[in-house]
C-alpha positions as CSV (number, residue, x, y, z in Angstrom):
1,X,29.7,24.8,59.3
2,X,26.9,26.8,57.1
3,X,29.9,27.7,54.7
4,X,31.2,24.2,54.6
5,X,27.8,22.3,53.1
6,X,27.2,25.2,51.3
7,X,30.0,24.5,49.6
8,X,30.0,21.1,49.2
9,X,26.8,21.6,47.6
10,X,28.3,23.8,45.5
11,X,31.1,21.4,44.5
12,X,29.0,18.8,43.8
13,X,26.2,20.4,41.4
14,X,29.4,21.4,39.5
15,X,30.8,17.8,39.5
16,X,27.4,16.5,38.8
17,X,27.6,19.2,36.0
18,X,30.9,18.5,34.4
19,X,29.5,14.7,34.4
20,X,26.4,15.6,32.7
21,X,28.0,17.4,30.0
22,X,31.1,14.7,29.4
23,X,28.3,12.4,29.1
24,X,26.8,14.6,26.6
25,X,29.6,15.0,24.5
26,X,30.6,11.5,24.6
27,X,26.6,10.6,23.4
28,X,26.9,13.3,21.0
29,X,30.4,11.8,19.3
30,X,28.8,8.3,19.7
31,X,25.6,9.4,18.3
32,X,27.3,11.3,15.3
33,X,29.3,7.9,14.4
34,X,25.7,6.3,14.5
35,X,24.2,9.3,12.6
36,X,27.1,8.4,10.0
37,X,26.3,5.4,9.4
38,X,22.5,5.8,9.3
39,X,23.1,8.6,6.6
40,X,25.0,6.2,4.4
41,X,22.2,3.9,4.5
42,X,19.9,6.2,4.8
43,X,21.5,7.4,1.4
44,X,21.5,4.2,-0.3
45,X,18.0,3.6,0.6
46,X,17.1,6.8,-1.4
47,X,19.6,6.2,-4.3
48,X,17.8,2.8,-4.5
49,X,14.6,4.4,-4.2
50,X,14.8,7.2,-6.8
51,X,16.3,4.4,-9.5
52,X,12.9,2.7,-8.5
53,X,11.1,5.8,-8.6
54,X,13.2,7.0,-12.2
55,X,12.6,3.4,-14.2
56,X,9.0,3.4,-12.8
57,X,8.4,6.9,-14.4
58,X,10.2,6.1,-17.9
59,X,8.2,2.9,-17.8
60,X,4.9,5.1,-16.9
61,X,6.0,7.8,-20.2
62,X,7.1,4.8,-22.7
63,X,3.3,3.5,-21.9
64,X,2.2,6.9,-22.8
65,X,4.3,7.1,-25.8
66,X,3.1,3.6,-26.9
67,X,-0.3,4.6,-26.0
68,X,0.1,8.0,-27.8
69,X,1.2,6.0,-31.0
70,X,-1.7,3.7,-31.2
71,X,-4.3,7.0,-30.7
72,X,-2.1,9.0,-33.6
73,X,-2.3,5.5,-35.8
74,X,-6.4,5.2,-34.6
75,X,-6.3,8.8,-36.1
76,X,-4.2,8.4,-39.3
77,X,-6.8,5.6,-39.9
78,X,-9.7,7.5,-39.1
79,X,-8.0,10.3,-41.6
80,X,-7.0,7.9,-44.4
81,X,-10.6,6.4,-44.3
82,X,-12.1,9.4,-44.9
83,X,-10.4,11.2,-47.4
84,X,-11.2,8.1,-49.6
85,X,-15.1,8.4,-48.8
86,X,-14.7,12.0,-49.7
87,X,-13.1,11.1,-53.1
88,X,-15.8,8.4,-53.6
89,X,-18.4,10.7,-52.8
90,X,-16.7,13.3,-55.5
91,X,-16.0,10.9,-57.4
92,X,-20.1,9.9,-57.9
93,X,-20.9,14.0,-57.5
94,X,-18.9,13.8,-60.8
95,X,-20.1,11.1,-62.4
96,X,-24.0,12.3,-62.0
97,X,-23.4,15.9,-63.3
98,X,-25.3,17.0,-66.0
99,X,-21.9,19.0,-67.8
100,X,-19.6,15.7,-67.7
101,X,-19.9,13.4,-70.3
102,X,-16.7,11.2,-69.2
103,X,-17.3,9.5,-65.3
104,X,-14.3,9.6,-63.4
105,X,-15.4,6.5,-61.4
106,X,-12.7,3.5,-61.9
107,X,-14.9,0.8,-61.5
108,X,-16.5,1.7,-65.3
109,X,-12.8,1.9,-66.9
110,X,-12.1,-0.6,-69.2
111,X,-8.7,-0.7,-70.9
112,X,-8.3,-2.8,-74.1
């Protein structure tokens, strides 16, 4: 009688077995379908999110350019500005040397 509950034993961890992995493989097809499905939106949820992420960062680089263009026109300004202040200032060095006997400042131009 050993032999024969041995055995039974023996027959039944296999059956228990065989059931344990059909259930496996029948949560692993059921869980791939699912996993499907999740990927797809899974996949549209990052599509969406990199168009967010993509217009947020063109947004973010026109603000720089913008920003960039007002700092390069600040600049140009700043340049023009000077450049006349440094012909002004020539412009009177000029006038108040000893060697000139014509000034060069507009102001004392008179056309007739």
């Amino acid at each position: 009688m050993s032999l024969h509950c041995c055995g039974n034993r023996k027959e039944r961890r296999e059956r228990l077995a065989s059931r344990q992995q059909q259930k496996t493989l029948r949560d692993n097809q059921h869980g791939q379908s699912t996993q499907s499905a999740l990927s797809e939106d899974e996949a549209m949820a990052r599509a969406i999110q990199m168009s967010l992420a993509d217009h947020q960062q063109s947004k973010q680089a026109s603000n720089e350019q913008s920003h960039q263009e007002e700092e390069d026109m600040a600049l140009a300004k700043a340049l023009q500005e000077s450049q006349l202040e440094e012909r002004q200032r020539q412009n009177q060095v000029a006038g108040r040397s000893p060697g000139r006997s014509q000034s060069t400042d507009v102001s004392k131009c008179n056309i007739s």
